[in-house]
N, C-alpha and C positions, 0 to 999 in steps of 0.2 A: 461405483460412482462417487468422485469426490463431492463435498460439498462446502462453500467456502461460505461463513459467514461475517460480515462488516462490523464494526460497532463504534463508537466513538465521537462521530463527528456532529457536526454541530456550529456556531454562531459565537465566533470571536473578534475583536478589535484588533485593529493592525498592531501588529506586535507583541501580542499574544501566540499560546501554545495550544497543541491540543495533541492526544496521543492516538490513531488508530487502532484497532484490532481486530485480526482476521483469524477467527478459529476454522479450523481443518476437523471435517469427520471423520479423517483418517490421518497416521501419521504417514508424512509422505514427505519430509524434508530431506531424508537422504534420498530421495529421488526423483524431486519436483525443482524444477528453481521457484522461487515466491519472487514475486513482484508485484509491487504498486502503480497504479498506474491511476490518470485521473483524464476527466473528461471537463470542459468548462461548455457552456452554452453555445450552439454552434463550429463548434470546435471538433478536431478530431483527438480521438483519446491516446494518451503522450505517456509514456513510461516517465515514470517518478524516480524510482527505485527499486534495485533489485538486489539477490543474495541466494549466491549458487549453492549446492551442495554443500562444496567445501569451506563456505562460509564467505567468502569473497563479494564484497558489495560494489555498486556502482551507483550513480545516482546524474541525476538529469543537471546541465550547468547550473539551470536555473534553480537548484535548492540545494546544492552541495554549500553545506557551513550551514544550513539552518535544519535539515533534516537529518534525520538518521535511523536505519532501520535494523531490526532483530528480531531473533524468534527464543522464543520457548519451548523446546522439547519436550517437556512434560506433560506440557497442558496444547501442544500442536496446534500454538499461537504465534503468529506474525504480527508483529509491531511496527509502526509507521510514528516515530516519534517531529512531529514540528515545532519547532520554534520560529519567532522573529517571524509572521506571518503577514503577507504581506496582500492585499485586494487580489492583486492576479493569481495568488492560489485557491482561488476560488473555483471549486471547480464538485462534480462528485464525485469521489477517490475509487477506485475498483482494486479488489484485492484478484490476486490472478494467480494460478499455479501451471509452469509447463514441465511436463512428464513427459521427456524423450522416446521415453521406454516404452510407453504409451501409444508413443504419439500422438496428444492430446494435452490441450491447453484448458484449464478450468476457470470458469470467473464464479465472483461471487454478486450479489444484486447491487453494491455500489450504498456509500455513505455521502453525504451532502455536505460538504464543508462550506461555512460562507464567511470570507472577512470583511470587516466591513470599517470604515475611518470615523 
């Protein structure tokens, strides 16, 4: 059983930074994709960003140029680096892993990011 946990988030001004982090109890990057994904109030939960195997990212229109994400091999930690934040990414971020091989998607309990003006 995977386990993914969140850390980072927290209580910034528009235009401000903050970095997520999603450690993994197991290493499982070459065989999970990792993605970010967040949830705002009401709302249904939106993929953010992601990063396949072969390292390939994508990311949602609405944060391409302000975010960007990575991992750590060593330490089987996913990053979710933001900048230039803006109210509407207000949301609580989920870090997520899908294992094909598995078939099986993991979430982790979700960080609370709040911007605020």
């Amino acid at each position: 059983q995977v386990q993914l946990v969140e850390s980072g988030g927290g209580s910034v001004q528009v235009g401000g930074s903050l970095k997520l982090s999603c450690k993994s109890s197991q290493y499982i990057f070459s065989t999970c994709e990792m993605d970010w994904y967040r949830q705002a109030p009401g709302k249904e939960r939106d993929l953010v960003a992601g990063i396949s195997t072969r390292g390939t990212t994508t990311f949602a229109d609405s944060v391409k140029g302000r975010f960007s994400i990575s991992q750590d091999h060593a330490k089987n930690t996913l990053y979710l680096q933001m900048d230039n934040l803006k109210i509407e990414d207000t949301a609580v971020y989920f870090c997520s892993a899908y294992c094909p091989g598995a078939g099986l998607r993991y979430w982790g309990q979700g960080t609370q990011v709040t911007v605020s003006s």
